[in-house]
N, C-alpha and C positions, 0 to 999 in steps of 0.2 A: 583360304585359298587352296586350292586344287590340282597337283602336278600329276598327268598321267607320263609314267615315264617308260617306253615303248622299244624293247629291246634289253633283256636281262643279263645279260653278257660282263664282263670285267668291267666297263664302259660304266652301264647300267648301273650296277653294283656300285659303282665309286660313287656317282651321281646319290644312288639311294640315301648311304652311307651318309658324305657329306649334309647333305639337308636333313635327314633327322636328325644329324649330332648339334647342327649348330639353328635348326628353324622349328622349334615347337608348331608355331601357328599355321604351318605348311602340311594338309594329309596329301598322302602320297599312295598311289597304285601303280601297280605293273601289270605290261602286255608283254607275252611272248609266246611263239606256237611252241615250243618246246618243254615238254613237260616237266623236267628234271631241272631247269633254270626256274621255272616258276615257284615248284613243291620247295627247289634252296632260297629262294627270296621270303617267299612267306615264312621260313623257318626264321631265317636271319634276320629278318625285318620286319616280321610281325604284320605284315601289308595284305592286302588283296588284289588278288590277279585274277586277267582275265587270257585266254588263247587269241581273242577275237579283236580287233583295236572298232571296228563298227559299235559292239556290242556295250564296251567298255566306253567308250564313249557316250554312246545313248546312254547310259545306267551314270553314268560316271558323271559327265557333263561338265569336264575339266575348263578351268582357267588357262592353262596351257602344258603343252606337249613339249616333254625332253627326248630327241629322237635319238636313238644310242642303238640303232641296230648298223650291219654291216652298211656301209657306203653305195651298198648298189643298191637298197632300197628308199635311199635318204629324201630325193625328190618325191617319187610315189606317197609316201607318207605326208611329208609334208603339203603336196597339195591338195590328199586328201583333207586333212584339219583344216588347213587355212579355208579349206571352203565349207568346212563347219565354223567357222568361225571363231578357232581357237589361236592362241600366239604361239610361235615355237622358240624354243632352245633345240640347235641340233648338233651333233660330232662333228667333224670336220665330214666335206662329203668327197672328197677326194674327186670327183664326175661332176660338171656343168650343166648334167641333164636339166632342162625346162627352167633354169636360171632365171630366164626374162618373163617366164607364166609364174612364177615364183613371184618376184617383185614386185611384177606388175598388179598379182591379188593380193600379196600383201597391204600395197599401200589405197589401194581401191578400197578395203573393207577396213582400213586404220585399224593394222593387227601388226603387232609386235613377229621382229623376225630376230632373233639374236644367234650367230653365228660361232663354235667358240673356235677360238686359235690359241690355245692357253701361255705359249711362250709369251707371250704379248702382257702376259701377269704375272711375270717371274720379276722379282727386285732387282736380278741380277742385267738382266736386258732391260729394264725399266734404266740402271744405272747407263748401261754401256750406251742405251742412246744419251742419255741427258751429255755424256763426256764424246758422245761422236757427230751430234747434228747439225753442229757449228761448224764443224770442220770441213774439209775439201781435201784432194787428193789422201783417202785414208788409203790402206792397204791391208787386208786380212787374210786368214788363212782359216779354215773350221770343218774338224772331221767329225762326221757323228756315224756310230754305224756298232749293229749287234749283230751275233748269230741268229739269224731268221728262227731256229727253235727257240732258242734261249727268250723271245718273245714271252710268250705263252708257254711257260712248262708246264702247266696242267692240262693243255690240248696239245694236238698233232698243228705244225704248220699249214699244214694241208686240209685242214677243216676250219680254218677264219679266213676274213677276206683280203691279207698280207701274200695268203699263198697264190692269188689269181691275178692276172698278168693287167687286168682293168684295174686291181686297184691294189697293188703291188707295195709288198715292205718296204722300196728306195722311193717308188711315189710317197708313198705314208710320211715318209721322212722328210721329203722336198715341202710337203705341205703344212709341216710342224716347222721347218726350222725357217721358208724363205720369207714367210709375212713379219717376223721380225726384223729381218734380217733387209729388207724392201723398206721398213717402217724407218731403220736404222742409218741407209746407207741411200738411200730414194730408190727410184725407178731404175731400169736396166736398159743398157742401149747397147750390149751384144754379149754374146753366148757363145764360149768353144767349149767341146765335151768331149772327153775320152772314157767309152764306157765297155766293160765287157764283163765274160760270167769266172768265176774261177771258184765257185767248190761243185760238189756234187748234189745239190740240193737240186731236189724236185719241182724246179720252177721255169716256167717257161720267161724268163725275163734277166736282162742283167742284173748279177747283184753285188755290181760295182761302178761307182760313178766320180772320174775325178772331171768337175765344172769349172771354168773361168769364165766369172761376172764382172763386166764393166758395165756403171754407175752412170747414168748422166750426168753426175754431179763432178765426176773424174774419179771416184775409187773404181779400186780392183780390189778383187778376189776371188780365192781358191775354194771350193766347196767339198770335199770327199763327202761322198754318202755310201754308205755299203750295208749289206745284211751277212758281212763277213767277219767281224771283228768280232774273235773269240771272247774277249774281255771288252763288255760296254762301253764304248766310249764316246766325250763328246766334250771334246780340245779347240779352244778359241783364242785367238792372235787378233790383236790391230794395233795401229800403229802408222803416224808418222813422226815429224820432228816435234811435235808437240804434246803429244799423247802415247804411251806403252803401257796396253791392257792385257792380263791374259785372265781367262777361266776353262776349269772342265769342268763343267757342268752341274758339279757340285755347289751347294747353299753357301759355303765356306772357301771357296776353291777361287773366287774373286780378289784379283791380284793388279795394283797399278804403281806402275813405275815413277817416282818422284822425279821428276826430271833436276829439279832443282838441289838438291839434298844426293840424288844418285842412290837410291834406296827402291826395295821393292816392298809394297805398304799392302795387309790386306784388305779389304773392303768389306765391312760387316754391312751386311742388308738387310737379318733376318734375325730377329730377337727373340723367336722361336718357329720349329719346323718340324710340321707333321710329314710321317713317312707312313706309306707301306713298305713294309720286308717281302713282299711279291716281287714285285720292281727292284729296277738295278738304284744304284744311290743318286744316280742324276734326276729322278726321277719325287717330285715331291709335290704333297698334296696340298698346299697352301696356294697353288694360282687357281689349284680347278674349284674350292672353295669362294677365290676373291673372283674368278668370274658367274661363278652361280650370284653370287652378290650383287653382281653386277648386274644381271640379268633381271634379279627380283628389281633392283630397283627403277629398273629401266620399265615394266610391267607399272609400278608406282608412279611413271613419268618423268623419273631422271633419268636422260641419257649421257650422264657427263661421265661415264666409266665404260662407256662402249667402245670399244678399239677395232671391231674390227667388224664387216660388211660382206653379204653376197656380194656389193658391188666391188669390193677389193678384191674378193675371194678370184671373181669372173679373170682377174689381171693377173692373179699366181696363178692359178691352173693353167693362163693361157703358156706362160714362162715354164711351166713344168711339162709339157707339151712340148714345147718348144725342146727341152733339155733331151724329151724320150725322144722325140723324133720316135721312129721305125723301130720300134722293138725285136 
């Protein structure tokens, strides 16, 4: 099998990374117009790249396409392929563009479309839903939020696509955390936002957002998202009379209140875990592994580890929409 993966970037890179450490039988090539991501890939991964994704594809004649470039190229790409007739794996795409020409040739030409949302393979939100889906009237509280450079400290803010106002670091963030968090708690039946700017970053967008989500199910909750917070962070509450959960973010940082006993107990999830030291420590490479997994095997014909859909995606962007309102 055959991955052309389309966008050499941090993204790219991890993608590479991940399938050669753990899929022998997978060859793997790279697209990207940039010369200097191409010349480090083939350094670091021994691969062949091409500038051209036409070119590479003709020569190439991939099984399928991991699209890992910026979010404002994400449609484009993909429906180029899909009408070569190849499957995608794509980043999150943060934009709606051509959604319904999207689906609609995917399943016309019976081509695999896999979407990733990687919280959604984290042990730790695997957990908190199993102890919150039963429930009713929950209540939570969840800040997640970096300094916009602290991103990417090897590039400028200002040269990825976090710094542009379409697909913005607090979008980035609403589109990581709320498909769990939708998955966990249901659907949404209304939205208060107080949002405004408070550093001197070069951005033309807030880069602070405090959200209140009511549930149709009857929870509430508090959302902070910002690209202000000097020290990384990503702090989660819920809670009612039956359940007291907390985590930040961390593999080890999952904590639930014994009600009975009056104890607070940790919760191990993770029997081992791979890190980059790039990334802050919330950050850990064992879901974007279990959903490449997940992907190959859905390519194979199981899709019983598929979590998540263009078609769900279309209902969080509309809610994150909803949340920017008027920038």
């Amino acid at each position: 099998m055959k991955f052309l993966v389309v966008g050499l970037g941090s993204m790219g890179k991890r993608r590479i990374r991940l399938l050669k450490s753990n899929y022998s039988n997978i060859e793997l090539v790279g697209v990207d117009t940039k010369e200097d991501r191409k010349k480090e890939a083939e350094k670091l991964f021994n691969i062949k790249t091409y500038d051209n994704l036409d070119k590479a594809i003709e020569i190439e004649n991939p099984g399928a396409v991991l699209v890992c470039t910026s979010p404002i190229y994400h449609s484009e790409i993909i429906l180029k392929c899909l009408h070569k007739n190849i499957n995608i794996f794509t980043e999150i795409n943060l934009l709606d563009k051509n959604y319904d020409d999207i689906i609609s040739l995917a399943k016309s030409r019976n081509l695999k479309l896999f979407l990733s949302s990687t919280f959604l393979y984290r042990n730790e939100i695997k957990y908190i839903k199993e102890r919150t889906t039963k429930e009713r009237n929950l209540t939570y509280r969840y800040h997640v939020g970096q300094y916009l450079p602290d991103w990417h400290p090897w590039e400028s803010y200002k040269d990825f696509f976090v710094g542009y106002k379409a697909t913005n670091g607090c979008r980035e963030l609403f589109a990581i955390e709320l498909p769990w968090i939708i998955d966990a708690f249901g659907k949404i039946e209304s939205i208060n936002v107080v949002k405004n700017k408070v550093t001197n970053l070069e951005i033309d967008y807030p880069d602070n957002y405090v959200v209140v989500l009511k549930h149709k199910n009857g929870s509430i909750g508090t959302l902070n998202v910002d690209v202000v917070s000097r020290k990384a962070i990503r702090s989660f509450e819920v809670y009612n009379e039956n359940i007291h959960l907390f985590w930040e973010g961390t593999p080890n940082s999952l904590n639930e209140f014994n009600v009975e006993k009056k104890t607070l107990e940790n919760i191990k999830v993770y029997d081992e875990v791979e890190k980059d030291n790039r990334y802050s420590e919330n950050i850990i490479e064992n879901a974007y592994l279990e959903e490449l997994d997940a992907f190959i095997k859905y390519l194979n014909g199981d899709d019983s580890l598929v979590r998540y859909s263009f078609e769900k995606d279309k209902y969080t962007l509309s809610i994150i929409d909803e949340i920017e309102g008027e920038n």
